[in-house]
PyMOL commands that place a pseudoatom at each C-alpha (Angstrom):
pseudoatom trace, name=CA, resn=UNK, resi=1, chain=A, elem=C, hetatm=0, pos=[31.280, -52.595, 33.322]
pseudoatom trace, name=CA, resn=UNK, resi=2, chain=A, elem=C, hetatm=0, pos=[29.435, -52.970, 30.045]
pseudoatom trace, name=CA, resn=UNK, resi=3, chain=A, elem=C, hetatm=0, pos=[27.699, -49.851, 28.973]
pseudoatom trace, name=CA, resn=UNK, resi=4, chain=A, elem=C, hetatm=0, pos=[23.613, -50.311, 28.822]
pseudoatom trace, name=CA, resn=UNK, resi=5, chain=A, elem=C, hetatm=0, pos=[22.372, -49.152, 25.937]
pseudoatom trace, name=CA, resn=UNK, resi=6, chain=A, elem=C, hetatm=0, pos=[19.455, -46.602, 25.465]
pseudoatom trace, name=CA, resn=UNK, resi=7, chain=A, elem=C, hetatm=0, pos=[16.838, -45.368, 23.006]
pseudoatom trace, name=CA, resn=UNK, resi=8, chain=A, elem=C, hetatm=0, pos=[16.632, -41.736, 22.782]
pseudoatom trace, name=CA, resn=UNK, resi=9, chain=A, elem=C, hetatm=0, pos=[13.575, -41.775, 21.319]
pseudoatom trace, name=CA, resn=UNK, resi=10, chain=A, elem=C, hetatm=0, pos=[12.276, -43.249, 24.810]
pseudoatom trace, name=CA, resn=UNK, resi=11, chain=A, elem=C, hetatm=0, pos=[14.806, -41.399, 26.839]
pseudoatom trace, name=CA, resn=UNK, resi=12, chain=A, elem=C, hetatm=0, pos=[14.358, -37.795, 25.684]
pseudoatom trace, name=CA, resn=UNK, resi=13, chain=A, elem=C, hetatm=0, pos=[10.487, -37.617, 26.105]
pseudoatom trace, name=CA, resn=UNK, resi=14, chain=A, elem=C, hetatm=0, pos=[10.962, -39.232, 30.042]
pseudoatom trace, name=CA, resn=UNK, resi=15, chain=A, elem=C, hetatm=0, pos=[13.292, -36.777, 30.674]
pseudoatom trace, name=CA, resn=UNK, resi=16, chain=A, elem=C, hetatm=0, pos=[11.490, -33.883, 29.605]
pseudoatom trace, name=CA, resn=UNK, resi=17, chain=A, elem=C, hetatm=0, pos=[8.457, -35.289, 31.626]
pseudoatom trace, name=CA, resn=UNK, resi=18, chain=A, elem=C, hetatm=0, pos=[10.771, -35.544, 34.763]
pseudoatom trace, name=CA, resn=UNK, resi=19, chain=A, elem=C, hetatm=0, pos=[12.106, -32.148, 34.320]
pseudoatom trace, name=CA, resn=UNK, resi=20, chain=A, elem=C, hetatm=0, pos=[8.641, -30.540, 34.129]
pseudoatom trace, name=CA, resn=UNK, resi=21, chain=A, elem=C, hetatm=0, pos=[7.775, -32.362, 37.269]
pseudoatom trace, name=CA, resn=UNK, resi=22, chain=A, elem=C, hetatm=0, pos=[10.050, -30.090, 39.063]
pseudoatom trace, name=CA, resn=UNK, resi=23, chain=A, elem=C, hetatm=0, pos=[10.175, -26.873, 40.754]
pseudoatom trace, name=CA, resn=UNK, resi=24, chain=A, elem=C, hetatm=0, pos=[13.569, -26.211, 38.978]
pseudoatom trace, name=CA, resn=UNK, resi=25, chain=A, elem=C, hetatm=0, pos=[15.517, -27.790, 36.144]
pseudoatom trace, name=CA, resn=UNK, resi=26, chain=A, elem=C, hetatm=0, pos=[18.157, -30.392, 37.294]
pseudoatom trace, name=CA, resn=UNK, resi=27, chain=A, elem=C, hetatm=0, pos=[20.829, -28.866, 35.003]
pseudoatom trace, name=CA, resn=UNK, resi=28, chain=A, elem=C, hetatm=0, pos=[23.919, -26.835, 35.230]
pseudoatom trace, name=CA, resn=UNK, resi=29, chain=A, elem=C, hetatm=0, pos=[22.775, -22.854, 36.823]
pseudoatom trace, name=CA, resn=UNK, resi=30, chain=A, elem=C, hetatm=0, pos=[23.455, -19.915, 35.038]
pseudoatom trace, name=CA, resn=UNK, resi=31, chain=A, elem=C, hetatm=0, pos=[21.200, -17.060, 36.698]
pseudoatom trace, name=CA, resn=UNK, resi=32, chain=A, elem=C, hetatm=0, pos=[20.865, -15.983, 40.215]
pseudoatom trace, name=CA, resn=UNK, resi=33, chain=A, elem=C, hetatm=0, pos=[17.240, -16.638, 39.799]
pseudoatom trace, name=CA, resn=UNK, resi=34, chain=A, elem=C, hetatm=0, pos=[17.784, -20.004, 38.824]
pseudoatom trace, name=CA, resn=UNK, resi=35, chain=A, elem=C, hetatm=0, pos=[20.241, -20.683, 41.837]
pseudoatom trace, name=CA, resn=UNK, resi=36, chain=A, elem=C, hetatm=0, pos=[17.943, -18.999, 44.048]
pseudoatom trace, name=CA, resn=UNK, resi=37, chain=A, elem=C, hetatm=0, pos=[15.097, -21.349, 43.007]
pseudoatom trace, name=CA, resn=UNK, resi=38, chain=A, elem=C, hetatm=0, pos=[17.492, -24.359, 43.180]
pseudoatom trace, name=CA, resn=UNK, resi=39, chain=A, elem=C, hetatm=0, pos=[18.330, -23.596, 46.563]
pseudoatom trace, name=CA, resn=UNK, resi=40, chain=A, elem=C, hetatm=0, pos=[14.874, -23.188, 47.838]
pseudoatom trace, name=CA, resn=UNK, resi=41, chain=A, elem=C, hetatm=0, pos=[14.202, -26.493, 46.428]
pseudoatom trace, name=CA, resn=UNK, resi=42, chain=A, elem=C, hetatm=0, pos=[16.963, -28.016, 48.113]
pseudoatom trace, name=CA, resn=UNK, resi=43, chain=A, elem=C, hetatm=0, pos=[15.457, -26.730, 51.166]
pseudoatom trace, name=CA, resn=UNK, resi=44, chain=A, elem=C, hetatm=0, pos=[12.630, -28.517, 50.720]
pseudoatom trace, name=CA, resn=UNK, resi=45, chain=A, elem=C, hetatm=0, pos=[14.097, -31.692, 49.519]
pseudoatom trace, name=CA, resn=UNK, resi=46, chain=A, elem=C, hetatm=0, pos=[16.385, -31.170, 52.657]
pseudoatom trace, name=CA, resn=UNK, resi=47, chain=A, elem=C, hetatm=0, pos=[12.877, -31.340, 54.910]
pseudoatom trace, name=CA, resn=UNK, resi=48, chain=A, elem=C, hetatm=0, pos=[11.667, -34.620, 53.261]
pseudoatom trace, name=CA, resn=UNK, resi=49, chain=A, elem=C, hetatm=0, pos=[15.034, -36.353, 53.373]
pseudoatom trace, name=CA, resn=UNK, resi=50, chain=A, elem=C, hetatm=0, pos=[16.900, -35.084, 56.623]
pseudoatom trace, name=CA, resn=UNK, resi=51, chain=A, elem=C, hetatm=0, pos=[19.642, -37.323, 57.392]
pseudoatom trace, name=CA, resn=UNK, resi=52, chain=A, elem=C, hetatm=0, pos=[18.280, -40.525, 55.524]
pseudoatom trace, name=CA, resn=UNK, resi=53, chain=A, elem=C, hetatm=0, pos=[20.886, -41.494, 53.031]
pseudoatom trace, name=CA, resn=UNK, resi=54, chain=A, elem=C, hetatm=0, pos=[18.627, -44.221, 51.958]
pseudoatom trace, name=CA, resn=UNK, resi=55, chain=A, elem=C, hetatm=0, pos=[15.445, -41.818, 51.279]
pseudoatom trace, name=CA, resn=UNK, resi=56, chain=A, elem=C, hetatm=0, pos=[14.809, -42.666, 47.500]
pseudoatom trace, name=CA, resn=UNK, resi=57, chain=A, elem=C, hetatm=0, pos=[15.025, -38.488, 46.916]
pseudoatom trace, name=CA, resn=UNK, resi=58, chain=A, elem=C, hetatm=0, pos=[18.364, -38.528, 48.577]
pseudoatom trace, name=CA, resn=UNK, resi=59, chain=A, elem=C, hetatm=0, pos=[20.103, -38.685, 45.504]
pseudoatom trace, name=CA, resn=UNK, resi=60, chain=A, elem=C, hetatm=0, pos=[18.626, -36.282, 43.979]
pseudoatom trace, name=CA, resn=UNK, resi=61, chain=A, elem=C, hetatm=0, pos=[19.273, -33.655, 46.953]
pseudoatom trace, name=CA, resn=UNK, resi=62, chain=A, elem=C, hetatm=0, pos=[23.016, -35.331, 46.453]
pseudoatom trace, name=CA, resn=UNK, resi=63, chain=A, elem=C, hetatm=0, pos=[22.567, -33.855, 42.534]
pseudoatom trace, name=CA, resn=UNK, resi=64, chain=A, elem=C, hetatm=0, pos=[20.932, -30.191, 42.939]
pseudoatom trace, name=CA, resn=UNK, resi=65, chain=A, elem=C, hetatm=0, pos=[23.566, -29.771, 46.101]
pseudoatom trace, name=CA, resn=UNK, resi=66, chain=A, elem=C, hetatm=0, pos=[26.477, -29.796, 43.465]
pseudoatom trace, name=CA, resn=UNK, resi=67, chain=A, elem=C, hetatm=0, pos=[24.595, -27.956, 40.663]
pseudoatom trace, name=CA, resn=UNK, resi=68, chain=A, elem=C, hetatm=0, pos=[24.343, -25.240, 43.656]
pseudoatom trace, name=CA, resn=UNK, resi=69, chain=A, elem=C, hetatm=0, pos=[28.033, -26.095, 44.899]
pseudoatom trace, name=CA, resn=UNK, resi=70, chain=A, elem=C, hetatm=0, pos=[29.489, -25.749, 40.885]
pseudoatom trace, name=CA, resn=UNK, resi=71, chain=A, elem=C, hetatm=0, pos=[27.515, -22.218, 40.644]
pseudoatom trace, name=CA, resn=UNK, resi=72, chain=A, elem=C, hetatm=0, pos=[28.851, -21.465, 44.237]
pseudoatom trace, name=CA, resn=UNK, resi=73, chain=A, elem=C, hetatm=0, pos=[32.042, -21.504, 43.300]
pseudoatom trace, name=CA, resn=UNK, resi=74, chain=A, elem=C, hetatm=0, pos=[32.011, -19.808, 39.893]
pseudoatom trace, name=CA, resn=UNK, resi=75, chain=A, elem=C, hetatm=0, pos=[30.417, -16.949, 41.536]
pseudoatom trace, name=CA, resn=UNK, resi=76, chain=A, elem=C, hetatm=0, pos=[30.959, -17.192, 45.706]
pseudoatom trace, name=CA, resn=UNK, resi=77, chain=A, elem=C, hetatm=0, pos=[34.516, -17.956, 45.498]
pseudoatom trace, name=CA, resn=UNK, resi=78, chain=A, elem=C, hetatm=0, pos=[34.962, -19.542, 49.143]
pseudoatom trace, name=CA, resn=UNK, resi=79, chain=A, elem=C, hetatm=0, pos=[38.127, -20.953, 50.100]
pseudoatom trace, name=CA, resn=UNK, resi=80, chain=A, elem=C, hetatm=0, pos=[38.044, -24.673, 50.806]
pseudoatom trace, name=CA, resn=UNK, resi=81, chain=A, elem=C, hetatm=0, pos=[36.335, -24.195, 54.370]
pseudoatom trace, name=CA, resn=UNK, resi=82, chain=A, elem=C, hetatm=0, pos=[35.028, -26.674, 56.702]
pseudoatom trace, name=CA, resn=UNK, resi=83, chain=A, elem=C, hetatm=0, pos=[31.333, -25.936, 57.566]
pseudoatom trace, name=CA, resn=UNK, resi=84, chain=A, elem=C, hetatm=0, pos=[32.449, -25.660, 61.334]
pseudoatom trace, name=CA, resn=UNK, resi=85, chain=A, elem=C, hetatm=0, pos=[34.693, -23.199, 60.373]
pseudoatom trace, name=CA, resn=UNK, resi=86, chain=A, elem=C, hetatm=0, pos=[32.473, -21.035, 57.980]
pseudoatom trace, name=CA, resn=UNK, resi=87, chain=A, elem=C, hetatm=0, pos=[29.577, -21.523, 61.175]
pseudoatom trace, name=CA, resn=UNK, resi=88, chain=A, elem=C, hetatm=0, pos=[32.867, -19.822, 63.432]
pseudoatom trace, name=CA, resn=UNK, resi=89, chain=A, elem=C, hetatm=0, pos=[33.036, -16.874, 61.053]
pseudoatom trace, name=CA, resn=UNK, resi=90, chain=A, elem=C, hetatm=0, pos=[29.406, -16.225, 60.585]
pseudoatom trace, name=CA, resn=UNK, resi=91, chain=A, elem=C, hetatm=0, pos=[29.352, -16.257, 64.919]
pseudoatom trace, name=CA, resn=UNK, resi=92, chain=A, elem=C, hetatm=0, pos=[32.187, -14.188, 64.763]
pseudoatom trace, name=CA, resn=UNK, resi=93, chain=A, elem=C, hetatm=0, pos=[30.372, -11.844, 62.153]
pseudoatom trace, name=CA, resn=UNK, resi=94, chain=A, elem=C, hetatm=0, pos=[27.484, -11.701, 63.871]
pseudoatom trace, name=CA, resn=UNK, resi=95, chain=A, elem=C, hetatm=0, pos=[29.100, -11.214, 67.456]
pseudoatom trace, name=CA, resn=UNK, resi=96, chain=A, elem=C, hetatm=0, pos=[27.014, -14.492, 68.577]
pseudoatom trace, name=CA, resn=UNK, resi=97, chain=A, elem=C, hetatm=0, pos=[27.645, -16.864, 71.455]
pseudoatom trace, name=CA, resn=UNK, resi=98, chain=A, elem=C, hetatm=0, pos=[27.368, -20.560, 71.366]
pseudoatom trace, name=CA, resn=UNK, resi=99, chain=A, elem=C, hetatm=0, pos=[24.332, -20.658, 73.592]
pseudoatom trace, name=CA, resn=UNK, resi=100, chain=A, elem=C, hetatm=0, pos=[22.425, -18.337, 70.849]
pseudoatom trace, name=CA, resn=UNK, resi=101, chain=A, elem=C, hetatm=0, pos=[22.696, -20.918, 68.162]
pseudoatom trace, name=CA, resn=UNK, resi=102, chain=A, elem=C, hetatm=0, pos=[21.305, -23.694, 70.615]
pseudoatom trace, name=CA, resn=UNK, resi=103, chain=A, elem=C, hetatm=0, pos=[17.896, -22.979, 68.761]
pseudoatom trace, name=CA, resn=UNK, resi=104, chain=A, elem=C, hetatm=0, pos=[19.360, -24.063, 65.161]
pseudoatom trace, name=CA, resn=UNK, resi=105, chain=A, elem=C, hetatm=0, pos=[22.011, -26.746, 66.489]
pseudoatom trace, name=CA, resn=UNK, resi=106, chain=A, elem=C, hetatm=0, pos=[20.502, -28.555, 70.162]
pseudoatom trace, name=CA, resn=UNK, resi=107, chain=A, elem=C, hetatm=0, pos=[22.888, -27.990, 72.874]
pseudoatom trace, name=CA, resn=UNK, resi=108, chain=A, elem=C, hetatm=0, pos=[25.491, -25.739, 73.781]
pseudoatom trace, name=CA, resn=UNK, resi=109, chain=A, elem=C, hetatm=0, pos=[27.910, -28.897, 73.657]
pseudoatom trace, name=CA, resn=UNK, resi=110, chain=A, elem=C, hetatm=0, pos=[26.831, -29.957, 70.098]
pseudoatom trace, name=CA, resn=UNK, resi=111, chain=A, elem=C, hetatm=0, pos=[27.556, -26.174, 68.992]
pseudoatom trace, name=CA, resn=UNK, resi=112, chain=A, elem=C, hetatm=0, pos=[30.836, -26.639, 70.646]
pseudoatom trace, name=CA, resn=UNK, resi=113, chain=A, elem=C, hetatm=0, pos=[31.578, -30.141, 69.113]
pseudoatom trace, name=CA, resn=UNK, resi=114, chain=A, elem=C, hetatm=0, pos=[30.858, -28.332, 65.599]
pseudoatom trace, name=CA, resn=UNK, resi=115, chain=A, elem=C, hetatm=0, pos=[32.981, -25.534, 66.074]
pseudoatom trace, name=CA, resn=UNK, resi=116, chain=A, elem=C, hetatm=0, pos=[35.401, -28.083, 67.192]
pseudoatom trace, name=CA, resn=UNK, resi=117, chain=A, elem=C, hetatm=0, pos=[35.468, -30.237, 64.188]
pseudoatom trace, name=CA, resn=UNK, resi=118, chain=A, elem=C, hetatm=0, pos=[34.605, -33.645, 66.719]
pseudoatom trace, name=CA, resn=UNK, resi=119, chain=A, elem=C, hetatm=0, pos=[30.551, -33.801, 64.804]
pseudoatom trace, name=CA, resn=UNK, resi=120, chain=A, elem=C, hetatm=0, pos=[29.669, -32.771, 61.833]
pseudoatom trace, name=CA, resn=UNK, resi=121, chain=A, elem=C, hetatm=0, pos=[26.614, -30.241, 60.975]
pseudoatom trace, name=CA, resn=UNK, resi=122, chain=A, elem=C, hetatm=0, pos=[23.220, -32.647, 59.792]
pseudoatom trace, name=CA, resn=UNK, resi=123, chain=A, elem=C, hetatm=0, pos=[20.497, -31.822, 57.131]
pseudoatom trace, name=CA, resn=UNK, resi=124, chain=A, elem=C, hetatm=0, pos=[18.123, -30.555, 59.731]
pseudoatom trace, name=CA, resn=UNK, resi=125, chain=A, elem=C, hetatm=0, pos=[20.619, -27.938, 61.433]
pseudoatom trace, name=CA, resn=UNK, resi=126, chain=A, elem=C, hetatm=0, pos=[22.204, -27.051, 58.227]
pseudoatom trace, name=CA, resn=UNK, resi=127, chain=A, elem=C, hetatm=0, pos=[19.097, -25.967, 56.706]
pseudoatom trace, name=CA, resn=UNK, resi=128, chain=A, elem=C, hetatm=0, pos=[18.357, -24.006, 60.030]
pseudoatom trace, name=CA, resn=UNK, resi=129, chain=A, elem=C, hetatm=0, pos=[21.914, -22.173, 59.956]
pseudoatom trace, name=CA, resn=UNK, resi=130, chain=A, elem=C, hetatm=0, pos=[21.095, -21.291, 56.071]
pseudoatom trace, name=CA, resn=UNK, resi=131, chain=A, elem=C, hetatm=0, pos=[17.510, -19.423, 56.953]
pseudoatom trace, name=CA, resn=UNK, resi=132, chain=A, elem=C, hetatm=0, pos=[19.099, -17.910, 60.105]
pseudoatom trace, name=CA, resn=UNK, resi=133, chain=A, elem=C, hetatm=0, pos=[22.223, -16.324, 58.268]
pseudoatom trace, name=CA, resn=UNK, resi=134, chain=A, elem=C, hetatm=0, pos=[20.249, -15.640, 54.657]
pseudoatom trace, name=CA, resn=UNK, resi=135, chain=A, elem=C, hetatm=0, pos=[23.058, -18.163, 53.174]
pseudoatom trace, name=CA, resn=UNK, resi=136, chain=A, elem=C, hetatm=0, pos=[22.985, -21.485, 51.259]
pseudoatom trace, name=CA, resn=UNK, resi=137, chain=A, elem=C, hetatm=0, pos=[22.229, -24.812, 53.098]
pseudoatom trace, name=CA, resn=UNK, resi=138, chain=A, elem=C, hetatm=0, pos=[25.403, -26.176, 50.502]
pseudoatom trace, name=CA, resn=UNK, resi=139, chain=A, elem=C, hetatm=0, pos=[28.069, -24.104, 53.208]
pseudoatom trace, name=CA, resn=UNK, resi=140, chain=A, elem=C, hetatm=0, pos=[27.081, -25.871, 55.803]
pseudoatom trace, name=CA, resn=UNK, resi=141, chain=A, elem=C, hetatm=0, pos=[27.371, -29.593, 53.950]
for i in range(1, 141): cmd.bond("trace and resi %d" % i, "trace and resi %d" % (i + 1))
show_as sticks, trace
zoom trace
């Protein structure tokens, strides 16, 4: 692949126009305001895009999910989980049933093929999960 060259003196002033556009900056986080604000715009992005990996913002949610993932892990050290297994725990922690998460997942089979490891956890029901356990969408991705 050939590398395409660029003018800075083009690039620089588009990106800074792009970047005020947003709600938060698409760079590395540093603050736990700034991850807080990156999350709740992942949220949203999460509500435009859902599932669609051919929405035209779904690489961007792609982007700000590891800028929240890198800052995850330099400050929630998680082990290597798989969501169905951190969605076990929280259950566990929060002396749920199956049938209570029906709300935030369908059915009490889908919760059960989760927990299972058989389907995995979509946009829509990860972003649910996050708001009702106060965590990050990004655990459940």
């Amino acid at each position: 692949m050939t590398a395409v060259a660029f003018n800075p003196k083009t690039l620089a002033p588009a990106w800074n126009t792009f970047q005020r556009a947003l709600p938060v900056r698409l760079a590395a986080i540093h603050t736990q305001a700034n991850y807080e604000r990156a999350v709740e715009f992942m949220n949203q992005l999460l509500d435009v895009v859902g599932d669609d990996e051919e929405h035209e913002l779904a690489e961007m949610l792609e982007l700000l999910g590891q800028l929240i993932e890198d800052y995850e892990s330099q400050h929630y050290a998680l082990p290597n989980t798989e969501p169905g297994q951190v969605l076990r725990f929280l259950i566990e922690q929060h002396h749920l049933k199956q049938v209570d998460l029906v709300a935030e997942l369908g059915t009490q089979s889908v919760v059960s093929e989760i927990l299972s490891g058989r389907r995995q956890i979509n946009a829509r029901q990860a972003k649910a999960l996050a708001q009702r356990f106060g965590v990050s969408a990004a655990v459940f991705i």
